[in-house]
VOMIDREN-999825 format. One record per atom (N, C-alpha, C, O): residue number from 1; atom name; x, y, z. Coordinates in Angstrom, 1 decimal, decimal comma. Atoms other than C-alpha are relative to their C-alpha. Layout:
N
SITE   nr  atom      px      py      pz
SITE  NUM    CA       X       Y       Z
...
***
This chain:
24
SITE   nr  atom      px      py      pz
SITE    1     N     0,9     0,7     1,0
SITE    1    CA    -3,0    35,1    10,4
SITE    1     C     0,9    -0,5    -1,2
SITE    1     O     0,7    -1,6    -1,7
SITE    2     N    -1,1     0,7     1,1
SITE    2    CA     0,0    34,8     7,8
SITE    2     C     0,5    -1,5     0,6
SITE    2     O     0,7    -2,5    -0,2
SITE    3     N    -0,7     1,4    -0,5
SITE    3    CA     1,3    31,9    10,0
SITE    3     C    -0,7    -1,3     0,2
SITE    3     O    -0,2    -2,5     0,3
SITE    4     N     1,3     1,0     0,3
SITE    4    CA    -2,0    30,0    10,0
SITE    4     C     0,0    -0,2    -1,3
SITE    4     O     0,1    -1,4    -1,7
SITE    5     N    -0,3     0,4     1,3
SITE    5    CA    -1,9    30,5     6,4
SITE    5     C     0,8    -0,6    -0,6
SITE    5     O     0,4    -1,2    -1,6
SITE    6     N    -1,6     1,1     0,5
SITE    6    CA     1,4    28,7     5,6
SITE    6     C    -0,7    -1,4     0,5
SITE    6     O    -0,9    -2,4    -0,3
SITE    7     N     0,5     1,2    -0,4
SITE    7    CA    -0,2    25,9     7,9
SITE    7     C    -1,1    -0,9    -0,8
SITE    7     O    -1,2    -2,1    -0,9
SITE    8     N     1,4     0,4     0,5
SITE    8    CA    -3,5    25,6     6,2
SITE    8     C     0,4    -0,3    -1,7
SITE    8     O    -0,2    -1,0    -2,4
SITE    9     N     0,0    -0,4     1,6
SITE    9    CA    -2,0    26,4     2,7
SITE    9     C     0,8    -1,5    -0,1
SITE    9     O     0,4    -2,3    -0,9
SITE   10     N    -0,7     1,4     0,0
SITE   10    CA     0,7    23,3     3,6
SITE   10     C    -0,6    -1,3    -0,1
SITE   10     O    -0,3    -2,1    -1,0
SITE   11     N     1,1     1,4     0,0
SITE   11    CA    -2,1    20,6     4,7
SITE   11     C    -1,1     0,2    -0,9
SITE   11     O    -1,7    -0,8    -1,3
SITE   12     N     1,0     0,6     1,1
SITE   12    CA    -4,5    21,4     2,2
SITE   12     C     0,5     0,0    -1,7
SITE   12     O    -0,2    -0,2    -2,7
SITE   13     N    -0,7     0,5     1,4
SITE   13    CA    -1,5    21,2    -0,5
SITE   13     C    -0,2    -1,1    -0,7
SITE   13     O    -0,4    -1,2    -1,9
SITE   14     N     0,4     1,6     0,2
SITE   14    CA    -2,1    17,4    -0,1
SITE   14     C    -1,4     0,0    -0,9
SITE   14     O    -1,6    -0,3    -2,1
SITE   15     N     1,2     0,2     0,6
SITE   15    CA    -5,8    17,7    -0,6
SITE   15     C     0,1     0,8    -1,3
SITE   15     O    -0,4     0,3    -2,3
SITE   16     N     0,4    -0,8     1,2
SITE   16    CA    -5,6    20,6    -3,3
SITE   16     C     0,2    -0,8    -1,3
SITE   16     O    -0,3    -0,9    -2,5
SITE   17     N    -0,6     1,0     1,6
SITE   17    CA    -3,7    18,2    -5,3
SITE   17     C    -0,7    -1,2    -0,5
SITE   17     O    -0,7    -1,6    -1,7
SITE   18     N     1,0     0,8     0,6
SITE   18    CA    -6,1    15,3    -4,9
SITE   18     C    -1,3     0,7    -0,3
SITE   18     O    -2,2     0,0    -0,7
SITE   19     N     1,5    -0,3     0,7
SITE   19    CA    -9,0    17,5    -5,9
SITE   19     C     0,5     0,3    -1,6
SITE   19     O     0,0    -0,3    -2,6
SITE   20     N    -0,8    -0,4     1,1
SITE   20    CA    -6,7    19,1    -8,8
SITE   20     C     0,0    -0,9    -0,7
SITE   20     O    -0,5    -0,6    -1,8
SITE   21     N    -0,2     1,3     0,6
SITE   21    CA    -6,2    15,6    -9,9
SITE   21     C    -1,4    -0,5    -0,7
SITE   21     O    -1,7    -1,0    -1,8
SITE   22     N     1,5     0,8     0,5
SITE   22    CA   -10,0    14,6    -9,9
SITE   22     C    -0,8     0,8    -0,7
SITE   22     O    -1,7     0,2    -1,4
SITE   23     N     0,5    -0,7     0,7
SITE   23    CA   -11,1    17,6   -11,4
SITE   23     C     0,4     0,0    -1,3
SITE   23     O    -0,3    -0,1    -2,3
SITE   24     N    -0,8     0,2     1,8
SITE   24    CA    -8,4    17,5   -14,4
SITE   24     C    -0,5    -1,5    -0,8
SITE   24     O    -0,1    -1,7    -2,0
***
């Protein structure tokens, strides 16, 4: 499950950052 996490945590870096963005 840690190693899915790294994956999920990687590809939703992108998005986190465009929500991060639209919320700030």
């Amino acid at each position: 499950s840690r190693k899915t996490t790294r994956k999920t945590l990687r590809r939703t870096s992108k998005k986190e950052d465009l929500v991060r963005c639209q919320c700030m």
